[in-house]
C-alpha positions as CSV (number, residue, x, y, z in Angstrom):
1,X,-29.8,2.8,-8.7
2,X,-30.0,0.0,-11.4
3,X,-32.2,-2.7,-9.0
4,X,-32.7,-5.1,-12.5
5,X,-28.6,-6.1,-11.5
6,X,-30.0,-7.5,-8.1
7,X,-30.4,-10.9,-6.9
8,X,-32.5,-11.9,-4.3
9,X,-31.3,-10.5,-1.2
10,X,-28.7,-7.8,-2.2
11,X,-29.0,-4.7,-2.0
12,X,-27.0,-1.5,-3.3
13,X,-24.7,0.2,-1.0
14,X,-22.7,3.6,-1.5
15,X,-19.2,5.1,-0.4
16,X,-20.0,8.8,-1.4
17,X,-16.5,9.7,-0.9
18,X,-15.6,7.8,-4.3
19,X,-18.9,7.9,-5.8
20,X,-18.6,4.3,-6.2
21,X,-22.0,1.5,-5.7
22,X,-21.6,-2.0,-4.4
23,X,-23.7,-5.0,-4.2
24,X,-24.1,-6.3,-0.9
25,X,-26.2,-9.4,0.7
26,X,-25.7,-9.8,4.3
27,X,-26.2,-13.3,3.7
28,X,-22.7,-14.0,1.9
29,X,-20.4,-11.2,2.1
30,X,-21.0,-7.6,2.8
31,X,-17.5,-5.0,3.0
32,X,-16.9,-3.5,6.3
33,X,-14.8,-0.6,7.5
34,X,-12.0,-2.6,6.7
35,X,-11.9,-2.5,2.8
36,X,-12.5,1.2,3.2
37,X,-9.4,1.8,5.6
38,X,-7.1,-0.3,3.4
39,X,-8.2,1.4,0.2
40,X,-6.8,4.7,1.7
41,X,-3.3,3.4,3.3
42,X,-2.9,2.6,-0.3
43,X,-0.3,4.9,-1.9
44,X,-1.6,6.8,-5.5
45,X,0.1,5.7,-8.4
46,X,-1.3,7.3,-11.7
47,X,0.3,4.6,-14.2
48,X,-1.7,4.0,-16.5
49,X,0.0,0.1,-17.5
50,X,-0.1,-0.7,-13.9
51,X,-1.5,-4.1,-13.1
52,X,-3.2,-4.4,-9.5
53,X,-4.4,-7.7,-8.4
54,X,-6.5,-8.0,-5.2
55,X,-6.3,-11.1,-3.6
56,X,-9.8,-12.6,-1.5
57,X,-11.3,-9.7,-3.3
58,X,-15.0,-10.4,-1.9
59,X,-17.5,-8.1,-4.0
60,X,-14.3,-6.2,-5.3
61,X,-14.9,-3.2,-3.1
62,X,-11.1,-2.4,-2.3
63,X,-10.4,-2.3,-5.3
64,X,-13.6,-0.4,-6.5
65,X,-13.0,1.9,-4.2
66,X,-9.0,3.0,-5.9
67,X,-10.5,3.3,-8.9
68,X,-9.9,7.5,-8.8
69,X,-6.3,6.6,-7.0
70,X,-4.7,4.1,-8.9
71,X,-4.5,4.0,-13.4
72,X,-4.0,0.5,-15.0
73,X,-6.0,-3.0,-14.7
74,X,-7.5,-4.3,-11.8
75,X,-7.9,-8.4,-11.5
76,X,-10.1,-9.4,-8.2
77,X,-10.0,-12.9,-7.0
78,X,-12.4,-14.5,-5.5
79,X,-13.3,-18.0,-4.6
80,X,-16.7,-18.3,-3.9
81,X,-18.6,-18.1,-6.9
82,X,-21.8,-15.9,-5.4
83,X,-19.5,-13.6,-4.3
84,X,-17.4,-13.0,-7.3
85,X,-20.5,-12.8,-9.1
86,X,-21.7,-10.1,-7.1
87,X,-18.1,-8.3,-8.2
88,X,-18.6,-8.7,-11.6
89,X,-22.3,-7.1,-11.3
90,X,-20.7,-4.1,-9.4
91,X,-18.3,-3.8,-12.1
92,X,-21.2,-3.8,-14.6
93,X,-23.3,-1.3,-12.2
94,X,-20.2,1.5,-12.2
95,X,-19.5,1.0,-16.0
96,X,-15.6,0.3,-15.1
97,X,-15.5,-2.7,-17.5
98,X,-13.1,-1.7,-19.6
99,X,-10.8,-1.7,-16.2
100,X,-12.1,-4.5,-14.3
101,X,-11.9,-8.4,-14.5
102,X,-13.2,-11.1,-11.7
103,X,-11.4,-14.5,-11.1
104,X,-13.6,-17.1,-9.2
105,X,-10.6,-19.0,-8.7
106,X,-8.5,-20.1,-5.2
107,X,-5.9,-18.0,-5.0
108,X,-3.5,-20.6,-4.7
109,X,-3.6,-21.5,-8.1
110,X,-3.4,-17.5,-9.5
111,X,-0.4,-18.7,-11.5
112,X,-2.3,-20.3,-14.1
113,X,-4.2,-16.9,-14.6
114,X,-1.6,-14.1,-14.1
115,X,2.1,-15.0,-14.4
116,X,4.8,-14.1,-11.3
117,X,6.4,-11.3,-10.8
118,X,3.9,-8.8,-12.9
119,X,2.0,-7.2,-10.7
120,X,2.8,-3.8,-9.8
121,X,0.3,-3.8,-6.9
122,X,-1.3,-6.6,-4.8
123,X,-4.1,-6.0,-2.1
124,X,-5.4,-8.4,0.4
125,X,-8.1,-8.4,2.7
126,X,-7.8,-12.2,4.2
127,X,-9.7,-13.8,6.7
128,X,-8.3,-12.7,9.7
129,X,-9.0,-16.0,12.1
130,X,-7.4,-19.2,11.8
131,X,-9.2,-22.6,11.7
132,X,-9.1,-24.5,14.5
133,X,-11.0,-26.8,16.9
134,X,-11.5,-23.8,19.2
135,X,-12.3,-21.0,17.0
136,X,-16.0,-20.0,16.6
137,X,-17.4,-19.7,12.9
138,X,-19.9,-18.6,11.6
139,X,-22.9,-21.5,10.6
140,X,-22.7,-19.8,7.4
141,X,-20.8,-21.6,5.7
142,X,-20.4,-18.5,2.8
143,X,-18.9,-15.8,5.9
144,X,-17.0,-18.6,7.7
145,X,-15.3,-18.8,4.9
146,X,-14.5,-15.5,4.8
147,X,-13.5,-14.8,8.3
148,X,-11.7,-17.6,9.1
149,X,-8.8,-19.4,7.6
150,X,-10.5,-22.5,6.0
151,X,-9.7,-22.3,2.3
152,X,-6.4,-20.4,2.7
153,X,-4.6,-18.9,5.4
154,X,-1.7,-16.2,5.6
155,X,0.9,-18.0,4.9
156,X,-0.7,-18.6,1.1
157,X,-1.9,-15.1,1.3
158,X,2.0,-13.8,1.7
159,X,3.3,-16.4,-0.4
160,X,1.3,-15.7,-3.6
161,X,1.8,-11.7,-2.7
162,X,5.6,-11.9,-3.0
163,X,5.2,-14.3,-6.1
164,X,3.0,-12.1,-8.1
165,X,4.5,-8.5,-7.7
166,X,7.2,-7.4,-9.6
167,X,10.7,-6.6,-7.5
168,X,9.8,-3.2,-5.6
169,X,6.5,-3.7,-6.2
170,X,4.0,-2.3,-3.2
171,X,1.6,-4.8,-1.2
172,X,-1.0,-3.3,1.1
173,X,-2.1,-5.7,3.4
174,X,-4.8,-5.2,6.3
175,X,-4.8,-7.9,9.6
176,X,-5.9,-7.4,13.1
177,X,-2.7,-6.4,15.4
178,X,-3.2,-9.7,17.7
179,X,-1.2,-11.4,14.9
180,X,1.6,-9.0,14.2
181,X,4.4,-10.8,15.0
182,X,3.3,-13.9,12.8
183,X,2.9,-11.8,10.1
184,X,6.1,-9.9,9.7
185,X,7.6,-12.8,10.1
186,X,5.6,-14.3,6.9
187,X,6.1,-11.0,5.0
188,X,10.3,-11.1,5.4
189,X,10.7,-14.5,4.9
190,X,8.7,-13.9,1.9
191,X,11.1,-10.9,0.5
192,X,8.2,-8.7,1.5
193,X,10.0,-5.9,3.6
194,X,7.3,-4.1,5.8
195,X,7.7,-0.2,4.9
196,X,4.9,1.7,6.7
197,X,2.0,0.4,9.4
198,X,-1.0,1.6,10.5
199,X,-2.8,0.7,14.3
200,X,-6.8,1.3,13.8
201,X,-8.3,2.0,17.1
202,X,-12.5,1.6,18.1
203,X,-12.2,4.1,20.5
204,X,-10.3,6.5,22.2
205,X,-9.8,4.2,25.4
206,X,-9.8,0.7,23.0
207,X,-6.5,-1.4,22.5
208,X,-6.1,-1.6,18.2
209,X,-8.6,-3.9,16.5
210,X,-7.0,-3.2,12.6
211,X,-3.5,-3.0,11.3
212,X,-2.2,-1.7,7.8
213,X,0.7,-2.5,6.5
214,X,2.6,-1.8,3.4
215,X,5.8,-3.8,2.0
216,X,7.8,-3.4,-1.0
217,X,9.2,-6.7,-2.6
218,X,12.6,-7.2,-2.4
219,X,13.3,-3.5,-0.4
220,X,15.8,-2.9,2.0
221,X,15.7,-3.9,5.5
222,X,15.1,-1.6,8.4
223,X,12.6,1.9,8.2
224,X,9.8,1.1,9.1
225,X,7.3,4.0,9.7
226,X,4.4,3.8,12.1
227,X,2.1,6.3,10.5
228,X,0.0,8.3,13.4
229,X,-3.4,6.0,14.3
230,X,-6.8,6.7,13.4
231,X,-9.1,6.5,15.8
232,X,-12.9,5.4,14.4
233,X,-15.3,6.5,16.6
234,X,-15.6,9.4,19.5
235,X,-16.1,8.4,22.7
236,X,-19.7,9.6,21.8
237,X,-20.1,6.7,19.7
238,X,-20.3,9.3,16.2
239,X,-17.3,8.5,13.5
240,X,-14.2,10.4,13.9
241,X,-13.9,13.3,11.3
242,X,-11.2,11.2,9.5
243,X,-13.6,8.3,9.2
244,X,-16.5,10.7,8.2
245,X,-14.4,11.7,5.4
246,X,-13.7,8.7,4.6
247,X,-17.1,7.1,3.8
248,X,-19.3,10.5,2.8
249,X,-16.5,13.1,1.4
250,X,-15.5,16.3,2.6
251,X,-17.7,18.1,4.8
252,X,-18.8,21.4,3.6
């Protein structure tokens, strides 16, 4: 592990399953299960012109983790400046350079960095909760942030989705299922047609705390597929096999 990329309270994490290192600090922004199941939903694609941008990118780990799955250019944007730094130092740490570029920028104003409809694929992982008088946030002010809706929220998410993929290009979205109905409503309004979604259960005997979904710009209406769920952990507590894969590889 290269420790001299490391500020002061960041460590080095690994997903052995890509053979891929990301800086972390608890303090700020950390990935969680989340990025991981959103990086697999996502469908290969091997073109080596594509042009992926990952919206709230965080420390870039979504799009880190594709890197084996998906050919072309990745841009991450992110806002805060601490955490798109620690992106740009996880590029630097896997050697992906040459495919890689951080914008510390507020994805509302993404047009004046990439123009609309180029983007073959756009990921989000947004804050999930919205901002309100009865919400509880976080008293740091870095993870509020990213949990909850306070610098952008899904409709802006949606909005700059549709606006920067191309027409049938793929956006892979991930949300907790509480808010379904508000968000395919966002997505077809924005001439995002859901295609394929994903229910992520805790346990065996827990309602879904994750959904996946995938949408196609300007695709046709109707066919929707519910892919089967995954559940994440046995009722022992231990991950799934699906999940164990996920994070460490195949097991021998």
């Amino acid at each position: 592990m290269d420790n001299k990329l490391l500020k002061t309270d960041e460590r080095i994490d690994q997903l052995y399953s890509q053979d891929v290192q990301i800086i972390q600090n608890p303090h700020c922004f950390a990935f969680s299960l989340d990025a991981v199941l959103l990086a697999d939903f996502v469908r290969p694609n091997k073109k080596k012109r594509a042009r992926i941008v990952d919206l709230c990118a965080g420390n870039g780990a979504i799009g880190l983790f594709l890197h084996n799955k998906l050919g072309g250019h990745f841009t991450e944007v992110e806002l805060q400046s601490q955490i798109a730094d620690m992106a740009e130092r996880t590029i630097k740490l896997n050697h992906l350079e040459d495919r890689y570029s951080v914008l510390n920028m507020d994805i509302k104003d993404i047009y004046d960095q990439i123009p609309k409809d180029s983007a073959d694929i756009v990921l989000c992982n947004p804050p999930y909760f919205p901002d309100n008088e009865h919400s509880q946030k976080n008293p740091n002010r870095a993870l509020a942030i990213a949990r909850h809706e306070i610098k952008t929220n899904l409709t802006t998410v949606v909005d700059r989705m549709s606006g920067l993929l191309k027409m049938n290009g793929r956006g892979y979205l991930v949300h907790r299922p509480d808010r379904l109905a508000e968000i395919l409503t966002e997505l077809t309004s924005h001439r995002l047609a859901p295609k394929r979604i994903r229910f992520i259960y805790p346990k065996p005997d827990r309602e879904a705390n994750i959904v996946l979904i995938e949408v196609i710009k300007d695709g046709g209406t109707g066919g929707i597929r519910v892919v089967p769920p995954l559940i994440v952990n046995r009722p022992d507590g231990n991950y799934g096999t699906e999940v164990h894969r996920l994070l460490y590889g195949e097991q021998k």
